[in-house]
C-alpha positions as CSV (number, residue, x, y, z in Angstrom):
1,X,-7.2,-61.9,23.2
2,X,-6.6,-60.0,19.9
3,X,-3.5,-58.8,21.0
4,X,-2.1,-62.3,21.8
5,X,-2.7,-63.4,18.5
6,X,-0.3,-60.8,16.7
7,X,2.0,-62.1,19.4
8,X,1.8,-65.4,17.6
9,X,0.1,-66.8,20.5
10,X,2.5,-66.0,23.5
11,X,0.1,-67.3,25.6
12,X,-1.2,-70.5,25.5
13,X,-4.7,-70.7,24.8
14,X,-5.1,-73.0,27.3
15,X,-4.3,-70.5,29.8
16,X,-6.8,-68.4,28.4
17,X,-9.5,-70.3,28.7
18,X,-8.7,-71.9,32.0
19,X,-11.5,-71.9,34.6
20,X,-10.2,-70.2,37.8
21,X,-9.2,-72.7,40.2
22,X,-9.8,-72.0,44.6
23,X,-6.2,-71.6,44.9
24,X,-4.9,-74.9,47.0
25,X,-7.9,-76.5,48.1
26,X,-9.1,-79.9,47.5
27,X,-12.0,-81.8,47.3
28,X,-12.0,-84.2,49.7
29,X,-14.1,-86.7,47.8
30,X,-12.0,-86.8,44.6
31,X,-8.6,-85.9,45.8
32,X,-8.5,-83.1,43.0
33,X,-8.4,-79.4,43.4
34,X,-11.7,-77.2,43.2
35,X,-12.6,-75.0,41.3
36,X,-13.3,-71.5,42.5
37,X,-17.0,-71.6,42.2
38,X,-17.6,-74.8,43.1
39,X,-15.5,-73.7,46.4
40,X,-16.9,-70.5,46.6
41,X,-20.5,-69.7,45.1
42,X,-21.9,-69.2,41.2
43,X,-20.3,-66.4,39.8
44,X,-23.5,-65.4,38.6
45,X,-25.0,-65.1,42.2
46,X,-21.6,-63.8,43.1
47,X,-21.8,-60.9,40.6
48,X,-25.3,-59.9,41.5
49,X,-24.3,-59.6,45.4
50,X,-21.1,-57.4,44.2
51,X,-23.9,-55.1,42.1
52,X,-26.4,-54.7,45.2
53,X,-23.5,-53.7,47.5
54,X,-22.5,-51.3,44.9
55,X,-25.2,-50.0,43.4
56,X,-28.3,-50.5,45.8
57,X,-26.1,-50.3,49.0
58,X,-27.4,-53.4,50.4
59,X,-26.4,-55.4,53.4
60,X,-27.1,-59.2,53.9
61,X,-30.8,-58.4,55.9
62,X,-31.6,-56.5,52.5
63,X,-30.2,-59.1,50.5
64,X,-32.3,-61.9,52.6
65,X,-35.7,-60.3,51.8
66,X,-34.9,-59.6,48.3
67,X,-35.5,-62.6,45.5
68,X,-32.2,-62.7,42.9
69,X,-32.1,-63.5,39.8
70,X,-29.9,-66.5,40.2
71,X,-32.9,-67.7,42.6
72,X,-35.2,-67.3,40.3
73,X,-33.4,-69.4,37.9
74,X,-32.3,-72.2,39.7
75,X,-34.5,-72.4,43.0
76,X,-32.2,-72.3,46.0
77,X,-33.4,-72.0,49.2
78,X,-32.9,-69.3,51.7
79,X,-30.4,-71.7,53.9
80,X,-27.9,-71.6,51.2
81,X,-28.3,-68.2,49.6
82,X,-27.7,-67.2,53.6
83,X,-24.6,-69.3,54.0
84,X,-23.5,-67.7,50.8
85,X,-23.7,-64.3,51.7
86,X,-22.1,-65.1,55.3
87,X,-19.2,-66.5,53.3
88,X,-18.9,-63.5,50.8
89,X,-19.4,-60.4,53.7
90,X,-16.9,-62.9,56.0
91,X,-14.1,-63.1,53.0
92,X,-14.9,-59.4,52.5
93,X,-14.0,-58.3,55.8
94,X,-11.1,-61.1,56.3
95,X,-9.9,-58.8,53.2
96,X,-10.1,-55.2,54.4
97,X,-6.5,-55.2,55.5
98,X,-5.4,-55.2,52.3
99,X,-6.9,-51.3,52.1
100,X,-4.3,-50.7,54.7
101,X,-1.1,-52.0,53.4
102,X,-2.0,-51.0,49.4
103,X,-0.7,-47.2,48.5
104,X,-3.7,-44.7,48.5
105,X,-5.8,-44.9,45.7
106,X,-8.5,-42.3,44.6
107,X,-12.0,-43.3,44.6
108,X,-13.3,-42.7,41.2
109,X,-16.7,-43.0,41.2
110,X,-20.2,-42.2,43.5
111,X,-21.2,-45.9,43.9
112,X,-17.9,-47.0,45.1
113,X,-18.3,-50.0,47.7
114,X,-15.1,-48.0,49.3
115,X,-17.5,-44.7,50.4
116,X,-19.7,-46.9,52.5
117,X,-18.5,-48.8,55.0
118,X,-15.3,-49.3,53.8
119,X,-13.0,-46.6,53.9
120,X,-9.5,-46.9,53.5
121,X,-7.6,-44.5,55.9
122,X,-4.2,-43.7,55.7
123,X,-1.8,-45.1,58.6
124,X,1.8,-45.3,59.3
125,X,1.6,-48.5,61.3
126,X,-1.4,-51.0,62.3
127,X,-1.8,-53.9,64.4
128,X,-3.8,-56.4,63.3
């Protein structure tokens, strides 16, 4: 943000501190749109899943008999930390395509979520 201020603010601060909204969708019970973690998860739970993939390699069985420390500090239950992880390895999937239509890109590091799973090959054409 420092260098917006020698721009003399050329962005509205405002749009700086704007919470991310959940693209189009609405609430149904106040007609207004949601915001991306209240249509999503916590970020904080959301952060920790993206570091256990990474890092520990995990997958959502792992994940399942592990306690986080979102859990710890505000007591969900294994229902919704399940549903949670269903909707995050779901969107993650739903998203893989994206590796296939993006130019090549180096992987950069050893814990790189790409190296699992996830590779990205290189095709000429693809049928989704």
């Amino acid at each position: 943000m420092n260098e917006n201020r020698k721009e003399k603010n050329a962005i509205p601060e405002s749009v700086l501190t704007k919470e991310p909204g959940a693209e189009l969708a609405i609430n149904p019970q106040t007609g207004k749109t949601l915001k991306a973690q209240e249509a999503l998860m916590p970020y904080e739970f959301l952060d920790e899943v993206i570091w256990r993939i990474e890092n520990l390699h995990q997958s959502v069985e792992n994940m399942m008999q592990e306690e986080f420390l979102y859990e710890k500090n505000n007591h969900i239950d294994n229902v919704q930390k399940k549903k949670w992880l269903e909707k995050f390895f779901l969107r993650m999937q739903g998203a893989l395509y994206k590796g296939y239509i993006s130019a090549p890109g180096p992987i950069v590091d050893n814990c790189s979520i790409n190296k699992i799973e996830y590779r990205q090959p290189i095709v000429s054409k693809i049928d989704f």
